[in-house]
C-alpha positions, 0 to 999 in steps of 0.5 A: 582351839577354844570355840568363841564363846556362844554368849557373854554377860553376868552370873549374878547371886544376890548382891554378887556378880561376876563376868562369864562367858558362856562355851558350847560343850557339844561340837555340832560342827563334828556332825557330817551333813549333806547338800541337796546337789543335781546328781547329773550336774553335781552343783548345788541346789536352791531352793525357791519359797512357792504359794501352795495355793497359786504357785507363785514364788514368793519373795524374801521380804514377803515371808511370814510367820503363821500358825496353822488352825484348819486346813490351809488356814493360819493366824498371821503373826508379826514380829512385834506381836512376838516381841511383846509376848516375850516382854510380857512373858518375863514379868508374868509370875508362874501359875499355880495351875496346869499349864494350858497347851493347844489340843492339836487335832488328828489332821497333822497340822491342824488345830484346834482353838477355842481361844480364851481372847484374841491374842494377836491384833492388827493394832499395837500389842499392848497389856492386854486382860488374861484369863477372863474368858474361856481357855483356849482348850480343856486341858487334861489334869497332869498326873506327872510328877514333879521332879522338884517336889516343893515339899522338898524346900521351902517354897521359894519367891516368885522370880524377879525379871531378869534386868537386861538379856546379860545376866544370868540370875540365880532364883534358888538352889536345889539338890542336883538328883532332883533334877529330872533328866528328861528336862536337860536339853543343851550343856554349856560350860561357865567361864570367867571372862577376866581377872577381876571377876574370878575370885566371885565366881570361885565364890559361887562354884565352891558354895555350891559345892559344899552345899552339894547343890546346883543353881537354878535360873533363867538366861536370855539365849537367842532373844528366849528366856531359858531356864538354866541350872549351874553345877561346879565342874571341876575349876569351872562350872557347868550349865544346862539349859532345860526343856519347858515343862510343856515339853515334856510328855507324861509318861503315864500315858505310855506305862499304864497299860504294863501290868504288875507282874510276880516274878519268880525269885529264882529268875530275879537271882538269875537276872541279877548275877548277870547285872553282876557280871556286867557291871563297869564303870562308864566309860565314853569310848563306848560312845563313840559313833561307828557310823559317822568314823565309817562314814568318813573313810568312804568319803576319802575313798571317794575324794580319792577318785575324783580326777585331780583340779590343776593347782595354781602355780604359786610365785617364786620367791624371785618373782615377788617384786619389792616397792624399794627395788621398784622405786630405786630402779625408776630413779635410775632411769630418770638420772642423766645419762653421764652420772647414771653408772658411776662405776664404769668409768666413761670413755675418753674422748680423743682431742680433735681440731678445733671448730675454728680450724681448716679443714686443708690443715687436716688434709695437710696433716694427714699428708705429712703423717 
């Protein structure tokens, strides 16, 4: 059975667009997940959103969002400050320089802002100057580097906004092993949604194909702009949305401390013929989960223990009642009595004397009879 489909809009090249939807390629719901319960009870528990300061239970409508600088201190946040940001962050082009990030300190929650302006307000968002006063932290030079080197092509525009939150805009296109595998984060698979759209959207995938290349853009998923790449895929086209390079940690920290070692050459070949031996090609059964399959035939054990609930019994066929048959035995029972059955003749009535007659000629006949 086909999922219903994540996300629905356009795949937009240039001047050619096409109607896609957008299917999850990863079963999320194949995943065993459990229920906090009252192991002596076995019902289900809620959980209840609690002041930490005065214990006080706190209402639905009273949840916030806050994002912590010092100990049980946080900066207030509302949902149409959140909003304009994300406004404003689809019209402001890439910066040149490395990305600015919050140096979190070493209290787990905590952190530390030296912030460059007030970003939220009590008032309105509105446009407010960037990059005037100081940063909000001094951020470390990145020597990472980039897995999309723009000397490879050259360079591209600066990418346009996005038109609405139905479109997926293409900016470039790349060669696919310049895509580091550290930034794709969630595959998705690219389907036209009708016969009119097909025939663009066989144009885009077979271009891409002889170009061996992929497309890059941004897509709009749960009211966040993403980047997102689109690679043919067979008849279809595939498309992985990718982590923020903010997101991704430098691995210079972790691998300057591995020292550059001579090898002997006779343990080089050793360790070679053994890649040799082993070499195959990739294979999914090797991805099976041996701990969720183990998993869920403990379960059954256990269902299968549990004492059986009585099952409702299900009604007959012939308890089920017909309006028709309902209907017609009401009329019945309206009808006057002599034409109710016409097919049991009535009984018939034996000729008695007349209301006019005496009764001393009754009694004169029976005598005589």
């Amino acid at each position: 059975m086909v999922p219903r489909a994540h996300w629905k809009g356009f795949l937009k090249l240039s001047l050619v667009s096409c109607p896609v939807a957008l299917y999850p390629a990863v079963a999320a719901n194949e995943r065993i997940s459990f229920r906090q319960v009252n192991k002596q009870t076995g019902n289900r528990l809620r959980q209840q959103l609690v002041d930490v300061v005065t214990g006080e239970p706190v209402q639905a409508h009273n949840k916030g969002r806050g994002y912590e600088v010092g100990e049980n201190q946080f900066l207030l946040v509302r949902d149409d400050e959140l909003e304009a940001a994300e406004q404003e962050g689809r019209s402001t082009p890439y910066s040149s320089v490395p990305v600015e990030t919050l140096q979190h300190s070493e209290q787990p929650g905590a952190a530390n802002l030296e912030p460059r302006k007030r970003l939220f307000t009590n008032a309105p968002m509105k446009s407010p100057p960037r990059r005037e006063e100081e940063p909000l932290a001094p951020a470390e030079p990145k020597t990472r580097p980039d897995p999309m080197p723009a000397s490879a092509a050259p360079a591209a525009p600066a990418p346009t906004p996005i038109e609405n939150n139905r479109t997926i805009e293409i900016d470039r296109f790349i060669p696919r092993a310049q895509v580091d595998a550290r930034y794709l984060d969630t595959p998705y698979y690219v389907v036209p949604r009708d016969e009119v759209g097909e025939e663009a959207f066989a144009v885009i995938r077979d271009a891409m194909r002889a170009k061996d290349v992929v497309g890059m853009g941004r897509v709009v998923l749960a009211r966040r702009e993403r980047p997102i790449i689109v690679e043919p895929m067979g008849n279809g086209i595939r498309g992985i949305t990718l982590r923020y390079s903010h997101e991704v940690r430098d691995e210079a920290s972790y691998f300057a401390e591995i020292p550059n070692l001579k090898l002997p050459d006779e343990m080089l070949r050793v360790a070679q013929h053994i890649v040799e031996t082993k070499m195959s090609d990739f294979d999914p059964a090797f991805l099976e989960d041996r701990y969720r399959a183990v998993l869920i035939s403990k379960l059954k054990e256990k269902r299968a223990e549990l004492p059986k609930k009585a099952v409702p019994t299900t009604p007959s066929a012939q308890n089920v009642i017909s309006l028709m048959d309902v209907l017609k035995r009401s009329l019945a029972a309206e009808r006057p009595v002599a034409r109710t059955s016409p097919t049991k003749p009535a009984p018939r009535r034996v000729a008695g004397p007349s209301r006019g007659a005496p009764k001393r000629s009754t009694a004169r006949a029976r005598k005589t009879g």
